[in-house]
C-alpha positions as CSV (number, residue, x, y, z in Angstrom):
1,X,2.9,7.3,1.9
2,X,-0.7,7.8,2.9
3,X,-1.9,10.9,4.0
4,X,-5.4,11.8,6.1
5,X,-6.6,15.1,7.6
6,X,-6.1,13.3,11.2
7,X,-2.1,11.6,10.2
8,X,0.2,10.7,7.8
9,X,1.2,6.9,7.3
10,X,5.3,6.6,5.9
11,X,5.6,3.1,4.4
12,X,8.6,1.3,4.6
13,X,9.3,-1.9,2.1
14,X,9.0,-4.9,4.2
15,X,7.2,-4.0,7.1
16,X,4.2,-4.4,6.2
17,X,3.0,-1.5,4.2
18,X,0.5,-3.5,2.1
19,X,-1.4,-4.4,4.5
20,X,-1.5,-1.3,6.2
21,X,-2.5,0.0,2.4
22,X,-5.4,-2.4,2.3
23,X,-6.5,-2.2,5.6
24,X,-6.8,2.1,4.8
25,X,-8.4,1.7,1.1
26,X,-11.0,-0.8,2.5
27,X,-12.0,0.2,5.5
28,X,-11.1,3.6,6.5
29,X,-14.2,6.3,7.1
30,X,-14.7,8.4,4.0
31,X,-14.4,11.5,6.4
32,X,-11.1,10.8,7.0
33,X,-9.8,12.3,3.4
34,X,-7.5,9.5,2.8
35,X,-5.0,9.9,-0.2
36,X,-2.2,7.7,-1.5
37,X,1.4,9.3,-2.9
38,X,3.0,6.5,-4.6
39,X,6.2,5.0,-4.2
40,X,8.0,5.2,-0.6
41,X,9.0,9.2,0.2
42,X,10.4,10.2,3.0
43,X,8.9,12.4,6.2
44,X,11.0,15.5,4.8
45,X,8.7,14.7,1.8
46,X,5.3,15.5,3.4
47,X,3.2,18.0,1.7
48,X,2.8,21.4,3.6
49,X,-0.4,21.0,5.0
50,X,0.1,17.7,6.5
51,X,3.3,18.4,7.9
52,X,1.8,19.2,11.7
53,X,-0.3,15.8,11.7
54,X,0.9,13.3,13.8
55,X,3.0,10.4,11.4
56,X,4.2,6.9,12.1
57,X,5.1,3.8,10.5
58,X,6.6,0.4,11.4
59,X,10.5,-0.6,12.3
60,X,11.4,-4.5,11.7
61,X,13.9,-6.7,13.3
62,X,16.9,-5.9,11.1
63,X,18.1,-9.9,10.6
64,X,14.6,-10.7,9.5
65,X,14.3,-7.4,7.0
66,X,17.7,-7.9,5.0
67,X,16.3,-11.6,4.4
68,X,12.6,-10.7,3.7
69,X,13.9,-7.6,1.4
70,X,16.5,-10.2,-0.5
71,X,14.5,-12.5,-1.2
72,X,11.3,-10.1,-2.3
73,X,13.8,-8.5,-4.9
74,X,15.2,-11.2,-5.9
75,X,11.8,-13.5,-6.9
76,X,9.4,-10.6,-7.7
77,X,10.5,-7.1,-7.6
78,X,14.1,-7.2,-9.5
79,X,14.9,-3.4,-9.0
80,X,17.7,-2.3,-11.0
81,X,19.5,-1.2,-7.5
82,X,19.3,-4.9,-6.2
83,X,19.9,-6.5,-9.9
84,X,22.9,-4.2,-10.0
85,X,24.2,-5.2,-6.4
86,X,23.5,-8.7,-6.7
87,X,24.5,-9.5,-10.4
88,X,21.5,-10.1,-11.5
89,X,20.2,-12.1,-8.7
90,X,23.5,-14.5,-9.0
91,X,25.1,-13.3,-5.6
92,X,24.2,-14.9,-2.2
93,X,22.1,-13.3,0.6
94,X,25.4,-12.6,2.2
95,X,27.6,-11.2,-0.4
96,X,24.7,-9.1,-1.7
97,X,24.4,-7.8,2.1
98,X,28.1,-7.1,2.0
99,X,28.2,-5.5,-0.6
100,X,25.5,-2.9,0.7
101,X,27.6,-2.3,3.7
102,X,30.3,-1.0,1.8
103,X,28.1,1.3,0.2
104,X,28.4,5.2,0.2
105,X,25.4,6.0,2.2
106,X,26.3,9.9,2.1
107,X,26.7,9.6,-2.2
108,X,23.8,7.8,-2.4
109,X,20.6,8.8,0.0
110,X,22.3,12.4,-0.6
111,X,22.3,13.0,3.3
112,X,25.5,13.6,5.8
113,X,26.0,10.6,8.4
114,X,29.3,11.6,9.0
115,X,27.5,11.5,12.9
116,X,26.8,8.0,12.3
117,X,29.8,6.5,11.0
118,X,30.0,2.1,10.2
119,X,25.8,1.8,9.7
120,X,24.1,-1.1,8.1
121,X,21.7,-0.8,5.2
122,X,18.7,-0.6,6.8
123,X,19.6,1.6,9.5
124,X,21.0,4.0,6.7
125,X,17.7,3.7,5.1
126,X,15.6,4.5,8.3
127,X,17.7,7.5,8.7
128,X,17.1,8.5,5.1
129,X,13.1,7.9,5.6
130,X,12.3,9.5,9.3
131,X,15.4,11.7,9.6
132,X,18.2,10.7,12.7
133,X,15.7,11.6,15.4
134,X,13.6,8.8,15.2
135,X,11.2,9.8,18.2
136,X,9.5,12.5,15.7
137,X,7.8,9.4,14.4
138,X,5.2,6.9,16.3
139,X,7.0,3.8,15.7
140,X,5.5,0.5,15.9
141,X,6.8,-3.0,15.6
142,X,6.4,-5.4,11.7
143,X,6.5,-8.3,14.9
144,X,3.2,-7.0,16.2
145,X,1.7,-4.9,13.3
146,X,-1.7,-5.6,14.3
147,X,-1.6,-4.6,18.2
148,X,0.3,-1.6,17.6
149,X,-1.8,0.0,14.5
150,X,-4.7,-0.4,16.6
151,X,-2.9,1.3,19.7
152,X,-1.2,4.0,17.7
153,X,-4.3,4.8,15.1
154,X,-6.4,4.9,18.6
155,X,-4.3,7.6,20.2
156,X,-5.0,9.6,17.2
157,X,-8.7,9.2,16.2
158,X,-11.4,7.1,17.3
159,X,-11.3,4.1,15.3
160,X,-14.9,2.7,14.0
161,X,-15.9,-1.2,14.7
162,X,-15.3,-2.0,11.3
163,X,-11.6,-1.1,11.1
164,X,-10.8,-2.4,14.4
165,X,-12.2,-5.5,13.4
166,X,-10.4,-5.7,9.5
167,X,-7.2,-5.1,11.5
168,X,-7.3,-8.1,13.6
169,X,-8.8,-10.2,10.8
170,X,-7.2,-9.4,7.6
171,X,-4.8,-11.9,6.1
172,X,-1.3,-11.0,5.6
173,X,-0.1,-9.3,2.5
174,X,2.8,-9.2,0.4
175,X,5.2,-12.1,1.9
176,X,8.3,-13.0,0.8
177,X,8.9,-16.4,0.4
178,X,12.1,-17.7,2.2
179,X,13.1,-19.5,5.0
180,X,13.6,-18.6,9.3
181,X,15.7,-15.7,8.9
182,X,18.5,-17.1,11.0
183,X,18.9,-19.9,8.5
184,X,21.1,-17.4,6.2
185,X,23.5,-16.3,8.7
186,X,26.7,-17.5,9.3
187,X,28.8,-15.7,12.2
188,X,30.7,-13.7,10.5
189,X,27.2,-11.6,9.0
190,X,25.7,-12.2,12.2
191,X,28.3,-10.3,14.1
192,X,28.5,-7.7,11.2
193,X,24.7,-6.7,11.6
194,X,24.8,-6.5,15.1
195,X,27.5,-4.0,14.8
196,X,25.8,-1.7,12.1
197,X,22.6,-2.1,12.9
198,X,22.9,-1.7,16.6
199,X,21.4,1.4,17.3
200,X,18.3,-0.1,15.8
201,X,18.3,-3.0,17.5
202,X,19.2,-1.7,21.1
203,X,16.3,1.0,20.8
204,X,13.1,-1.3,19.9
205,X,14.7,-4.5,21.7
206,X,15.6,-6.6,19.1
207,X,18.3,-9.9,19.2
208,X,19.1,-12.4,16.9
């Protein structure tokens, strides 16, 4: 999470977060009293006084974020959540995904989503990190990070040359290595997403 006297930033694994972090801790005007809390709390977790600044963050296409996060566990990060789930990195992309999906969400984010019954992973964890109603936060899209930090910063605070331009320019950061997402789904997982996960992907347009 990054916090500023004009917004708060809630960073989300795998949608770009590090770039977002670099782009902030480069390039961001001094006046603008940035400060990092580590790790990934949720928007219930907001300190006080910045609880009545405007926040957002970034949503992914769901097929593309279970690969990307896979894959980033499983080659660098290694939590002991994923090496649990995935047997020490033994099990495939889909029965480590299957096995989330069978997960008790309520037990383990601690929150009721008895009004959201059958969700996916990720959806589950966007829940967890914005809270259900999503439209509190300015949402942007991982699939065009760059256009929509410059039109969602902009509506907040006038944005200085210099970040505007490290925006457009800055290399990615942080990038799983892995193949086209749709390489690791068979029908069966395919189907299985689009049925958890469809509340995610019918509100920011996403397909397979």
């Amino acid at each position: 999470m990054i916090l500023s006297k004009h917004f708060v930033y809630i960073h989300v694994p795998r949608t770009g977060g590090i770039f977002v972090r670099r782009i902030f801790q480069q390039h961001a005007p001094s006046s603008w009293e940035m400060k990092t809390i580590d790790d990934h709390p949720p928007a219930r977790n907001i300190p006080a006084p910045y609880q009545i600044l405007p926040t957002f963050s970034f949503v992914r296409n769901p097929y593309d974020w279970y690969v990307s996060w896979y894959h980033y566990q499983k080659q660098a990060l290694k939590t002991p959540f994923f090496m649990e789930i995935s047997k020490g990195g033994t099990k495939s992309f889909k029965d480590t995904l299957l096995t989330i999906f069978e997960m008790d969400y309520n037990e383990f984010f601690k929150m009721d989503f008895s009004q959201h019954p059958n969700l996916g992973g990720y959806s589950a964890y966007l829940y967890f990190m914005y809270g259900f109603e999503l439209d509190a936060v300015n949402l942007g899209r991982f699939e065009t990070l760059r256009d929509d930090l410059l039109s969602i910063l902009g509506n907040i605070v006038p944005l200085p040359t210099v970040l505007k331009n490290a925006i457009q320019t800055t290399p990615k950061a942080n990038t799983s290595q892995h193949k086209e997402y749709s390489f690791y789904y068979d029908q069966e997982l395919r189907e299985l997403v689009r049925q958890k996960d469809k509340a995610i992907l019918e509100a920011f347009g996403y397909t397979f």
